[in-house]
LUMDOGU-538987 format. One record per residue (C-alpha): residue number from 1; residue in one letter; x, y, z. Coordinates in pm, 1 decimal, decimal comma. Example, Ala and Ser with C-alpha at 12.3 -4.5 7.8 and 13.67 -1.06 7.14 Angstrom:
% LUMDOGU-538987
1/a/1230,0/-450,0/780,0
2/s/1367,0/-106,0/714,0
% end
This chain:
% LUMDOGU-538987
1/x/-3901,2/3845,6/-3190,7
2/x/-3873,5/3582,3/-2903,5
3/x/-3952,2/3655,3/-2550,2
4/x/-3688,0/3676,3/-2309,1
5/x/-3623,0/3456,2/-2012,4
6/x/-3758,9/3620,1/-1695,4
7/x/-3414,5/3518,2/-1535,9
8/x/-3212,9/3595,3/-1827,9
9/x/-3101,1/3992,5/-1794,2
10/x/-3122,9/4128,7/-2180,9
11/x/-2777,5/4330,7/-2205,0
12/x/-2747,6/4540,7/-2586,2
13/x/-2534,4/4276,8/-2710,4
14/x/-2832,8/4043,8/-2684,5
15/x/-3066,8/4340,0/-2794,7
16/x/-2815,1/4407,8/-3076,2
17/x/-2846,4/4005,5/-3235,0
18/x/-3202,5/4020,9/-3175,9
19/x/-3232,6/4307,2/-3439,3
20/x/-2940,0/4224,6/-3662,7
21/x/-2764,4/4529,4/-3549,9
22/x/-2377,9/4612,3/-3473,5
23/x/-2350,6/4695,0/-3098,5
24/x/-2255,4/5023,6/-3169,7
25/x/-2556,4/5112,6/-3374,5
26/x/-2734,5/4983,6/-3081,5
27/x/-2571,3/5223,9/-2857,7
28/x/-2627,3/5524,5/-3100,3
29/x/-2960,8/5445,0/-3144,6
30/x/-3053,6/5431,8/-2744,3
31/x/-2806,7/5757,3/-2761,9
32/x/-3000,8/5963,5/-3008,8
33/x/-2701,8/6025,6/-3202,7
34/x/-2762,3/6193,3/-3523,5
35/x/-2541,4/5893,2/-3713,6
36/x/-2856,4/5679,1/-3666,1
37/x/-3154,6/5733,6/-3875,0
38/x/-3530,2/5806,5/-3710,9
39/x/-3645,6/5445,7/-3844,6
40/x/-3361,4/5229,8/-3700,9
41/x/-3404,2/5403,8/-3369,2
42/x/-3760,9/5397,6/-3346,0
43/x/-3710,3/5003,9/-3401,5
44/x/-3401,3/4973,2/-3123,6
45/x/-3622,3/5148,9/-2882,9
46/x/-3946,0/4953,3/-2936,0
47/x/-3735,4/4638,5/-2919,3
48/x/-3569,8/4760,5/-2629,7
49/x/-3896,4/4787,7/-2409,7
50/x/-4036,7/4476,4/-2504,3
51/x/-3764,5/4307,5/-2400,0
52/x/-3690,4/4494,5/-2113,6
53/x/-3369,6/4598,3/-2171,5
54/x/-3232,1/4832,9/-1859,1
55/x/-2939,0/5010,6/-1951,4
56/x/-2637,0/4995,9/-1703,1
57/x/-2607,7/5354,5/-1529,7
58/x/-2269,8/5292,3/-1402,4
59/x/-2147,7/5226,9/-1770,7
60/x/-2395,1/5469,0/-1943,8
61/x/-2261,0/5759,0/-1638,5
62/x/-1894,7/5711,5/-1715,7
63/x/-1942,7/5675,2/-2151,0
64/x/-2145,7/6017,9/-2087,6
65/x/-1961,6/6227,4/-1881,5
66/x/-1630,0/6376,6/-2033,9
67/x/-1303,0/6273,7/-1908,7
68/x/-1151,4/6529,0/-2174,3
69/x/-854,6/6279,9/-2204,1
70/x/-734,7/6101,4/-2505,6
71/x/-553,6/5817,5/-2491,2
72/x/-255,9/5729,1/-2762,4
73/x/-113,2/5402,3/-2801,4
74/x/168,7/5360,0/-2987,7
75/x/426,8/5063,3/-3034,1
76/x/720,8/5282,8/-2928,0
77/x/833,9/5638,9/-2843,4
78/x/1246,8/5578,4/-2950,2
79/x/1155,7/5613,3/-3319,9
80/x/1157,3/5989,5/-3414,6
81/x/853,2/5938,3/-3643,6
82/x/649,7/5905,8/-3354,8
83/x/791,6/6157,2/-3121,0
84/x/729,2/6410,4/-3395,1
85/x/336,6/6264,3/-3450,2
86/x/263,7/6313,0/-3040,9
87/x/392,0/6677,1/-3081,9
88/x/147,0/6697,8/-3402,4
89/x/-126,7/6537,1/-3210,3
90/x/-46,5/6782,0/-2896,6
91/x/-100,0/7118,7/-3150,0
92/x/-487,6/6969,5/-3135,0
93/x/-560,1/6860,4/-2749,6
94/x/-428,1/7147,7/-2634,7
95/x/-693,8/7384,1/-2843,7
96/x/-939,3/7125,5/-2679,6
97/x/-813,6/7190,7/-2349,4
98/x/-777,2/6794,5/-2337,8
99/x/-505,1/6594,7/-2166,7
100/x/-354,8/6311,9/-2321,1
101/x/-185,5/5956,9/-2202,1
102/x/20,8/5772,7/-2417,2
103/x/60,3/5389,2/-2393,4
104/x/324,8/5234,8/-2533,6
105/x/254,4/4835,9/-2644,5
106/x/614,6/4772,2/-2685,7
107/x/531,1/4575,5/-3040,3
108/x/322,7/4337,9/-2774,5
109/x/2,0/4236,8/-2898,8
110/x/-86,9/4098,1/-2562,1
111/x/47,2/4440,9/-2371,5
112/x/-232,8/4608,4/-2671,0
113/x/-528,8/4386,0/-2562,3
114/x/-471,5/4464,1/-2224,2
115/x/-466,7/4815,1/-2260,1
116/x/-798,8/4836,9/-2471,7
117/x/-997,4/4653,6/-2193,4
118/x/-823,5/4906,0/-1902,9
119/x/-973,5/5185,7/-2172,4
120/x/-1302,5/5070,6/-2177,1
121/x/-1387,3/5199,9/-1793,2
122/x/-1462,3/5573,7/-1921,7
123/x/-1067,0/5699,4/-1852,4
124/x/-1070,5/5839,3/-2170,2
125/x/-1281,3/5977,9/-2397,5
126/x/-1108,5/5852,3/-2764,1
127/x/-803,4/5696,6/-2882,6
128/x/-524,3/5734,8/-3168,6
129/x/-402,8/5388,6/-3238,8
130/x/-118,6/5276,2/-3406,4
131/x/-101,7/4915,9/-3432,6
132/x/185,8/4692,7/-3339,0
133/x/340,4/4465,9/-3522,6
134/x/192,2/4154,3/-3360,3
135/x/-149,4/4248,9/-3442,6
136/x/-321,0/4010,6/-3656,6
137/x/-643,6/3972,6/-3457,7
138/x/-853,2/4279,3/-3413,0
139/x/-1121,1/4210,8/-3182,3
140/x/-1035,0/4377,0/-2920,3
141/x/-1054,8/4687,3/-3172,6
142/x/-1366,1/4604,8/-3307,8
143/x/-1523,4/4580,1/-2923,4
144/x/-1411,9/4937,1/-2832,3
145/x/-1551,0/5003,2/-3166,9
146/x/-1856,3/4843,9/-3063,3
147/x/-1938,1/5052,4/-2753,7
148/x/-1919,7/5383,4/-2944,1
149/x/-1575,7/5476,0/-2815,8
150/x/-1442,1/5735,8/-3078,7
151/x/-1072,0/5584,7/-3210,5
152/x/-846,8/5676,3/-3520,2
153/x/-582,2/5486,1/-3631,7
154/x/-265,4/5652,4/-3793,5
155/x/16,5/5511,1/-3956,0
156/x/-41,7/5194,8/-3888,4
157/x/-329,9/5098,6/-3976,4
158/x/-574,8/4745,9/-3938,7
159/x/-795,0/4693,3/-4311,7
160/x/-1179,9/4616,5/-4305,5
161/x/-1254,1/4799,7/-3965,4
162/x/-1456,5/5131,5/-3913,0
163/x/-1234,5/5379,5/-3794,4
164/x/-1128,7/5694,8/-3963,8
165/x/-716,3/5665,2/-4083,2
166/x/-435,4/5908,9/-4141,2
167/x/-177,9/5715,9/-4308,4
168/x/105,9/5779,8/-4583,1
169/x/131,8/5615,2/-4958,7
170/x/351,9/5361,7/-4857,7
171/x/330,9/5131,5/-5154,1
172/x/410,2/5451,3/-5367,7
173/x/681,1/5570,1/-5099,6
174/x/842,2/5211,3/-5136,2
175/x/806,4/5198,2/-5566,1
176/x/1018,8/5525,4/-5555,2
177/x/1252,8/5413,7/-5321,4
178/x/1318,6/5145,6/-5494,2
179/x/1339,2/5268,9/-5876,7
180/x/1597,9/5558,0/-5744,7
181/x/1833,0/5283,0/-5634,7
182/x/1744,9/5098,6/-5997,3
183/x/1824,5/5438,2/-6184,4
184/x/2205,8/5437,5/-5948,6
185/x/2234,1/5116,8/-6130,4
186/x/2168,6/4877,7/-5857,1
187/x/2106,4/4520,7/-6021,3
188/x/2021,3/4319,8/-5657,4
189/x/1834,3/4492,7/-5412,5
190/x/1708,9/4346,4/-5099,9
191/x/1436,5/4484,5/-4922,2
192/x/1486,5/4489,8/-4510,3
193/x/1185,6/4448,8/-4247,2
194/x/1029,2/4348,7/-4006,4
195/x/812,8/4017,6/-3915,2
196/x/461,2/4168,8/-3832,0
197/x/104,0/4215,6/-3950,0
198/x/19,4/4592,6/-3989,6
199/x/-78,6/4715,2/-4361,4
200/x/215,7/4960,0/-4380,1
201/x/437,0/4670,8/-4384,0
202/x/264,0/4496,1/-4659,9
203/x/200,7/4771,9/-4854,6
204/x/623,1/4888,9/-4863,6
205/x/701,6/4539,9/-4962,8
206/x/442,0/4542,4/-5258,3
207/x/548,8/4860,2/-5369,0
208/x/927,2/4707,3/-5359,6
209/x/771,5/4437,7/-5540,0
210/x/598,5/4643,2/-5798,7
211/x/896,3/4827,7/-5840,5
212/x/1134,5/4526,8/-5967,3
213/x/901,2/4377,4/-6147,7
214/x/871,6/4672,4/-6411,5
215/x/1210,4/4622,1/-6488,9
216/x/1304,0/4476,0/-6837,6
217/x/1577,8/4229,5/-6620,8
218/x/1533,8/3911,8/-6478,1
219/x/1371,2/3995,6/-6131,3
220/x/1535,2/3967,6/-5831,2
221/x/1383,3/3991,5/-5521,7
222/x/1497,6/3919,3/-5178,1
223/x/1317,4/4023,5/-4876,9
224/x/1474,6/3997,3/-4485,8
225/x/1288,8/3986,2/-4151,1
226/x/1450,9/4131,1/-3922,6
227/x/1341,8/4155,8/-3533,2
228/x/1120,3/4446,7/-3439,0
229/x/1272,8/4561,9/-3201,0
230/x/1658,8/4721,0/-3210,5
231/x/1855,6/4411,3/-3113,7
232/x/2247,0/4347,6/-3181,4
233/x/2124,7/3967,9/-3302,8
234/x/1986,7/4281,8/-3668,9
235/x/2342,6/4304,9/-3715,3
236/x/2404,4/3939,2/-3763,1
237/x/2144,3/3865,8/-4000,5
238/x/2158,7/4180,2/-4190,8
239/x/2556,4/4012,3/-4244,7
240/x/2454,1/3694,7/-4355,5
241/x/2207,4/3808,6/-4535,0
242/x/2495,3/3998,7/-4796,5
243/x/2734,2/3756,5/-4735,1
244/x/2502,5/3502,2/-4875,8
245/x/2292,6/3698,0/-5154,0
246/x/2542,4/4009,0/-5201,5
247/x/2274,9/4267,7/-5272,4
248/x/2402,2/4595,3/-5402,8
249/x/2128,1/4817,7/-5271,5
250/x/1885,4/4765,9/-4959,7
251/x/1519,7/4920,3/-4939,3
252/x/1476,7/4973,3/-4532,1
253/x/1138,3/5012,3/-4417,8
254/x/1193,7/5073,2/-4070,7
255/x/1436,1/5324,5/-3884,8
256/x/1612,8/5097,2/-3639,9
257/x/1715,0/4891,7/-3885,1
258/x/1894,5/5169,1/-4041,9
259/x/2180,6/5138,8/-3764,5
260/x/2197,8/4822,1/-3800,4
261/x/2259,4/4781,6/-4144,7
262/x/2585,6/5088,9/-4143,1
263/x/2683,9/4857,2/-3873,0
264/x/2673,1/4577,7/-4049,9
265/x/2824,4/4748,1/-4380,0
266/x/3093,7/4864,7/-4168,9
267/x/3163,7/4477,2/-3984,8
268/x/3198,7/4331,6/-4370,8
269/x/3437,2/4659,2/-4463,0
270/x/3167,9/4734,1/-4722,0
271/x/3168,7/5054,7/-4852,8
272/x/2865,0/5272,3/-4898,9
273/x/2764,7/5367,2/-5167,7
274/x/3033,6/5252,5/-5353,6
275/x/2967,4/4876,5/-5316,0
276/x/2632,8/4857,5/-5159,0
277/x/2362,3/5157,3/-5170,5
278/x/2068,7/5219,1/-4887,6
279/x/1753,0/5391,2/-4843,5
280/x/1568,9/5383,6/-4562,4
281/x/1222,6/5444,1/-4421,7
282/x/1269,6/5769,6/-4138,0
283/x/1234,5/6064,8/-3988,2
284/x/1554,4/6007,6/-3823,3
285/x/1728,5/6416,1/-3802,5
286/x/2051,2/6296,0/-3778,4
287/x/2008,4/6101,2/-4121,6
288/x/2203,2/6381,8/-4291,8
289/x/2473,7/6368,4/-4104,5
290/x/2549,9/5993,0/-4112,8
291/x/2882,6/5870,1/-4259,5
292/x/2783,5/5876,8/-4562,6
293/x/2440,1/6072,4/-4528,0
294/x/2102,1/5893,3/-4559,0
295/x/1901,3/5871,0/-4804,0
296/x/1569,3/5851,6/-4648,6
297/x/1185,5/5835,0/-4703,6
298/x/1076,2/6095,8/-4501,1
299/x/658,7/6048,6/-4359,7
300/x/495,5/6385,9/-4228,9
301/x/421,9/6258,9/-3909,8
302/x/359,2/6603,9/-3739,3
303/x/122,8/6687,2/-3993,8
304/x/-38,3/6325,9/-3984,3
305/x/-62,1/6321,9/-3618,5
306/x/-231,8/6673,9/-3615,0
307/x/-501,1/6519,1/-3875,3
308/x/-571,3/6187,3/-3652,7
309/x/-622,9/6413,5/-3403,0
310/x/-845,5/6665,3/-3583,8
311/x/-1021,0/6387,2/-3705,4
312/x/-1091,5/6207,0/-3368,5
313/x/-1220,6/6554,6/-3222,3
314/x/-1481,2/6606,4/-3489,8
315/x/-1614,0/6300,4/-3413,2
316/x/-1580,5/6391,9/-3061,4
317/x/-1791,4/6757,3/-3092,2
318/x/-2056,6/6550,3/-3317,4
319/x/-1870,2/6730,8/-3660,2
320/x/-1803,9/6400,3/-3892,3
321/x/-2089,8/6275,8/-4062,8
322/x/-1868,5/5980,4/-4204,9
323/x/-1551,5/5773,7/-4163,5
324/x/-1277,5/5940,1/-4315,1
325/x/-951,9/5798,9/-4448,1
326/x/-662,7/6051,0/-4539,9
327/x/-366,1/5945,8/-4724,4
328/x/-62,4/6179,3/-4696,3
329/x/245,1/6179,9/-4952,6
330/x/600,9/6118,2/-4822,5
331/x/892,5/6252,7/-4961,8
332/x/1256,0/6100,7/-5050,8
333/x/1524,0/6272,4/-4962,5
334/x/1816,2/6154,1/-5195,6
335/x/2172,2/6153,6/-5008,7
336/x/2514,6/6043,9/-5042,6
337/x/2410,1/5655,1/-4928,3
338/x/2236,0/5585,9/-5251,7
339/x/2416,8/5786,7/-5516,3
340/x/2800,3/5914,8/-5513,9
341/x/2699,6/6200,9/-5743,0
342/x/2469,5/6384,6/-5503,1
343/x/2627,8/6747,0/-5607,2
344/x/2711,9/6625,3/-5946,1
% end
């Protein structure tokens, strides 16, 4: 182990390279948190005094005092499935006696990095994260990680970092949808998204994939990007996009687009579901009483925001021994927009 400069102050980053540890193990370790074993620590502590590593009191005061605040950061507060995940996540912080801020990224990556490093002054004491769709690079995650700040992702979710998850089967959710409008005899359906990063994205248009490609007919597979935010410009494309490929069933993985494609349907005097049949990704309560009714995937966000939240308090209190990730099932909801024989 080398010596360190005399000028040079040794901050646990440095002590955490010197010993070929994460930060955050680092942290545990000087912590005596029981995730840490009795040999690592006994190693981070002898490595801390020899190289003279002074913890900062201002940082290590505010990380271990309580807040009891929770900060949630979602991408936006419009769509209905998460308005019904805060009031799941609320059934929790309230038995806590917590408080809770929400932070809305506005599908901004940039407005998401900027939040994490206001979070990492002791304001809160854990986060619920649901990614936006700009997120491709996840170090700013991985440095809150890093520091031993407690955060659960739900929904949408970022692969290969260690956080506990609450998500739903969304490549099964998307198969389903997908073979109901096969069995109403749909021969061209296009699948309608968004541009964006997050696994729940990927993993609907690989179970729309999966779906089509167990058929015994030629495969046909057309997938649009649509913007991520509601925008008249949806209604455009989502028109060009029939008038050029004339799909007779759409697979819509996010709500707003859901407007936007009636809209569109109704622009290009297309009837539904007589000519053109739609499912779509919600939690949207007026689905049923669209013209025609929705057909919808419907998530359980109350329940899944109540289990992020259960989750991020037991690592709170010192309760989970391990990172957890808990899959929850969707459901479809079959209406008059993908089959005309709904009471038949």
């Amino acid at each position: 182990m080398s010596d360190p400069k005399k000028s040079e102050k040794v901050t646990m980053k440095m002590l955490a390279i010197e010993l070929g540890l994460s930060t955050a193990t680092v942290s545990k370790a000087l912590r005596d948190s029981y995730e840490i074993s009795a040999e690592t620590k006994a190693r981070v502590i002898a490595a801390a005094g020899k190289l003279n590593y002074i913890p900062n009191p201002f940082a290590s005061s505010l990380r271990n005092s309580r807040s009891h605040t929770i900060a949630i950061i979602l991408p936006e507060i419009a769509d209905s499935f998460f308005s019904q995940a805060i009031n799941g996540i609320e059934t929790i912080v309230s038995q806590y006696q917590y408080h809770a801020l929400i932070y809305l990224t506005h599908e901004s990556y940039q407005r998401e990095v900027q939040l994490f490093t206001e979070l990492n002054s002791g304001r809160v004491d854990g986060v619920l994260l649901s990614v936006s769709c700009e997120t491709a690079d996840t170090k700013h995650i991985q440095y809150l990680l890093d520091t031993g700040l407690p955060l659960v992702f739900f929904d949408r979710i970022s692969k290969g970092l260690a956080a506990a998850s609450v998500r739903t089967n969304d490549l099964e959710s998307a198969y389903l949808a997908t073979s109901h409008l096969l069995t109403q005899g749909c021969k061209r359906i296009s699948l309608l998204t968004i541009d964006g990063f997050p696994a729940m994205l990927q993993s609907r248009a690989k179970g729309y994939k999966e779906a089509l490609s167990d058929e015994k007919y030629p495969l046909y597979s057309n997938i649009l990007s649509c913007h991520s935010k509601y925008d008249a410009d949806n209604i455009n494309l989502i028109k060009q996009h029939i008038e050029e490929y004339h799909p007779d069933g759409l697979v819509i993985t996010v709500e707003h687009l859901a407007t936007s494609a009636y809209m569109a349907c109704k622009e290009l005097k297309l009837k539904i579901p007589a000519e053109i049949k739609i499912i779509c990704f919600t939690n949207q309560l007026t689905a049923s009483i669209l013209q025609p009714p929705l057909s919808t995937v419907q998530q359980p966000a109350y329940e899944m925001g109540k289990q992020a939240a259960e989750l991020l308090f037991q690592q709170l209190t010192g309760k989970q021994m391990s990172v957890q990730h808990r899959v929850l099932p969707s459901v479809l909801m079959i209406r008059e927009s993908s089959t005309p024989d709904i009471n038949g």
